[in-house]
C-alpha positions in Angstrom: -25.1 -22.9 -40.5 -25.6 -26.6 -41.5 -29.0 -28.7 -41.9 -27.9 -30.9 -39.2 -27.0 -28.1 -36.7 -30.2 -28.0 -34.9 -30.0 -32.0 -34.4 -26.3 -31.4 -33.2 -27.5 -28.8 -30.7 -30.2 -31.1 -29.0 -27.4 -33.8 -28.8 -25.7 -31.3 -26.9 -28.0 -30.5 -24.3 -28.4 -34.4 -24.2 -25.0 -35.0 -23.3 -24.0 -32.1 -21.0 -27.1 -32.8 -19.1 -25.1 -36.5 -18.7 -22.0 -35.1 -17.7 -23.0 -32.3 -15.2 -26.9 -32.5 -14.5 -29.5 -30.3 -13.9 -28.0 -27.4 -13.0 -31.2 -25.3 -11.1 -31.2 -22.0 -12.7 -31.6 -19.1 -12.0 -30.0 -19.1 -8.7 -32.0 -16.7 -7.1 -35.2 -16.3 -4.7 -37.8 -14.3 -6.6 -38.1 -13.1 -10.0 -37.5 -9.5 -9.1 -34.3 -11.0 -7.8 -33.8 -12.8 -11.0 -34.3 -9.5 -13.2 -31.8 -7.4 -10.7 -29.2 -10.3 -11.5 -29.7 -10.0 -15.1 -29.1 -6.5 -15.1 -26.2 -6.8 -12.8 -24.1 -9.8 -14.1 -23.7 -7.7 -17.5 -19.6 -7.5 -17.9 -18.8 -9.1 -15.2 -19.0 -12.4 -13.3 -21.6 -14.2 -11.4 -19.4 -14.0 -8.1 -19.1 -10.4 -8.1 -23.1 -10.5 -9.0 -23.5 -12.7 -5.8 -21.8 -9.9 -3.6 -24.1 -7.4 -4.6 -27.5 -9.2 -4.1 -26.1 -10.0 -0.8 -25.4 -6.2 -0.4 -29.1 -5.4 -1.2 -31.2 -8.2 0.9 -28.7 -7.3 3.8 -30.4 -3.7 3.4 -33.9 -5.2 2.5 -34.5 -3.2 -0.6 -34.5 -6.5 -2.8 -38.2 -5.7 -3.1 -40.1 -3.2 -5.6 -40.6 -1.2 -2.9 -37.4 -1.2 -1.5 -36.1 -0.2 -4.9 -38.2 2.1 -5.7 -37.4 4.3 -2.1 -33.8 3.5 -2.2 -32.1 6.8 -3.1 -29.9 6.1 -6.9 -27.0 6.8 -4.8 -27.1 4.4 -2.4 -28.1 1.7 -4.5 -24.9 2.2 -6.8 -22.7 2.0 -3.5 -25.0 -1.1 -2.5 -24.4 -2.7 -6.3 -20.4 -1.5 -6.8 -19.2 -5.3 -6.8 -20.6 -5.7 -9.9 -19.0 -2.5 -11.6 -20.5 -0.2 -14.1 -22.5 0.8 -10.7 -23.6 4.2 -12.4 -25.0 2.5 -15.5 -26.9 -0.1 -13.7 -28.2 1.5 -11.2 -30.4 3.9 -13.6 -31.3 0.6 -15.5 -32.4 -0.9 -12.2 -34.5 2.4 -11.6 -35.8 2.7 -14.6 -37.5 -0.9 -14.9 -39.0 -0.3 -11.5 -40.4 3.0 -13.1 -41.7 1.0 -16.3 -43.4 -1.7 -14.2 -44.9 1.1 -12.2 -46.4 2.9 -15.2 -46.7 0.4 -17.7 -48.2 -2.6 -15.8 -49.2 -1.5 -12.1 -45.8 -2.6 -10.7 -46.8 -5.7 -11.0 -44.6 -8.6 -12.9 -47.9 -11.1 -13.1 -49.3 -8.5 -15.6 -45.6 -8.1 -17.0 -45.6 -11.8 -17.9 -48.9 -12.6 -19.1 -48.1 -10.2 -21.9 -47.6 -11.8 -25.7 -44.0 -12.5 -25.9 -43.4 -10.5 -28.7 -44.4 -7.6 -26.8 -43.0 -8.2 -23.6 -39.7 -8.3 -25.2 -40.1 -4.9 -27.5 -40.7 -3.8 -24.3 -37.6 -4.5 -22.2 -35.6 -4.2 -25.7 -37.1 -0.1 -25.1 -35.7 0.5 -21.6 -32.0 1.6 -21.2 -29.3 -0.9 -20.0 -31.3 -4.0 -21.9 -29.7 -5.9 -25.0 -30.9 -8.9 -26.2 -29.0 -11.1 -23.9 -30.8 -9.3 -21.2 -33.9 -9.1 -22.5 -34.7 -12.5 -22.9 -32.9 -14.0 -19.7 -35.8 -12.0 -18.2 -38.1 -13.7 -20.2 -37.0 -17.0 -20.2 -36.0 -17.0 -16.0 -38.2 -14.4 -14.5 -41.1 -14.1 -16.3 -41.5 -17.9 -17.8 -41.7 -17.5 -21.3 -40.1 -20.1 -23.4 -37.5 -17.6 -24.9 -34.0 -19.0 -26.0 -30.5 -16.8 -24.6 -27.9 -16.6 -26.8 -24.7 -15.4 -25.3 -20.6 -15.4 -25.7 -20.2 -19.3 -24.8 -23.3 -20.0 -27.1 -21.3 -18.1 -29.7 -18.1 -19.7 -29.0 -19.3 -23.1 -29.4 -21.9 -23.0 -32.3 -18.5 -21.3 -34.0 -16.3 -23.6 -32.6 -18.1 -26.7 -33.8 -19.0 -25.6 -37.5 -22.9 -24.8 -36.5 -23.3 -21.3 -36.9 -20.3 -18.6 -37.8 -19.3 -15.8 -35.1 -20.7 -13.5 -37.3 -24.7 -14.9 -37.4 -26.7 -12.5 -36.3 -28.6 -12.7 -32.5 -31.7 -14.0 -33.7 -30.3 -16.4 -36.2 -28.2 -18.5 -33.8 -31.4 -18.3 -31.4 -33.5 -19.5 -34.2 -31.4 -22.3 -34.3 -31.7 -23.3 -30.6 -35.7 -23.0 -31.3 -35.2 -26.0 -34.4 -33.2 -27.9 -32.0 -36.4 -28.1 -29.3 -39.4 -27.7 -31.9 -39.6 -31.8 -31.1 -40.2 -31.3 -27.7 -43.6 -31.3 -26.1 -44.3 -27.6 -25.5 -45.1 -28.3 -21.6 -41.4 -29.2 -21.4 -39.7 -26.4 -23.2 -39.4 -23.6 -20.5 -37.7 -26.2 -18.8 -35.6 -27.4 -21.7 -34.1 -24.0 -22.7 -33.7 -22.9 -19.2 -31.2 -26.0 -18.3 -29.9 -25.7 -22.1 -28.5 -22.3 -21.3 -27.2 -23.0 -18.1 -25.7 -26.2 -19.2 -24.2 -23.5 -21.8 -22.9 -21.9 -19.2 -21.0 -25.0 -17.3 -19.5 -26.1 -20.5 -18.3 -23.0 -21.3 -16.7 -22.2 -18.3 -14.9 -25.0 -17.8 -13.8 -25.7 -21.6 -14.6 -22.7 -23.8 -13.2 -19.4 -22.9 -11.6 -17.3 -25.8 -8.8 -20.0 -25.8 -10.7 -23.1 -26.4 -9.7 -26.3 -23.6 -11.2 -29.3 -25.5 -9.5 -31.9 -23.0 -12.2 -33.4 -21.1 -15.1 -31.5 -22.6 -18.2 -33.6 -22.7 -18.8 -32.0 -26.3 -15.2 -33.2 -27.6 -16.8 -36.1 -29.1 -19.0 -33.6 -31.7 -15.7 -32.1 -33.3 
């Protein structure tokens, strides 16, 4: 990791904001919706994802209540786009079960929470990483929270910022020095499009075999 690594990672967001825009995220209605996607879009892709929120607002359970009543059964048949149906489901279940007992089901009480604690929290339930955890944070429950995933990885590797093998909270340390400029009021907003912006580049240019032809981050290398 270089000095000048959290300078290069706010020119980034600069310049993908330039080439693609804001991109609106978290694409989703509510934060409950927001949380189920977080859960559900683990090993896998956001298409699949998309089938099975459809699956569950067509069957009006995408509520706590609806969650909570829907037999574990059903809501793995109602979730098997996404895969790992068995897995997820529980972890679906078991979050509604946590906000029930922990915080009086409801997410208000969830989010006002200290961040620290809010994520030791979701780090405690089952089917919640990192990752997860702090998209939750960050999408659903508004706290300033940087999300470190594989295209994150790819690139702060890729461009000589931080080595594949930095650990979690290192590499999102660094996205926190790249924003500590910002006025506060703006960061939610700043590391929610930073992520997603993340996201676009890394689709279109950074899979395991890197295609640098036309990436708006070319210029960095």
């Amino acid at each position: 990791m270089t000095n000048a690594a959290p300078r290069v990672l706010r020119n980034f967001h600069d310049q993908l904001m330039a080439a693609y825009g804001p991109q609106q995220w978290w694409p989703a209605q509510t934060p409950l919706e927001v949380i189920v996607g977080a859960y559900l879009t683990q090993n896998t892709s956001w298409r699949v994802v998309e089938r099975s929120i459809a699956n569950l607002l067509e069957r009006g359970v995408m509520n706590l209540d609806g969650l909570r009543a829907v037999p574990e059964e059903e809501l793995r048949t109602l979730i098997r786009p996404s895969g790992y149906m068995v897995r997820k489901a529980a972890a679906i279940k078991a979050f509604v079960g946590f906000l029930d007992r922990e915080h009086g089901s409801s997410l208000g009480r969830l989010a006002a929470q200290p961040t620290n604690v809010v994520r030791r929290q979701l780090l405690a339930l089952p089917g919640v990483g990192e990752e997860t955890a702090d998209a939750i944070l960050l999408y659903a429950l508004l706290h300033p929270v940087p999300v470190v995933d594989e295209y994150l990885r790819r690139i702060t590797d890729r461009h000589g910022l931080a080595p594949r093998k930095q650990k979690y909270i290192e590499v999102q340390q660094l996205v926190d020095e790249a924003f500590v400029q910002d006025p506060p009021e703006f960061r939610n907003q700043l590391l929610n499009e930073f992520h997603a912006l993340i996201v676009a580049v890394g689709k279109n240019h950074c899979g395991p075999q890197p295609r640098c032809q036309g990436c708006p981050l070319a210029s960095f290398r």
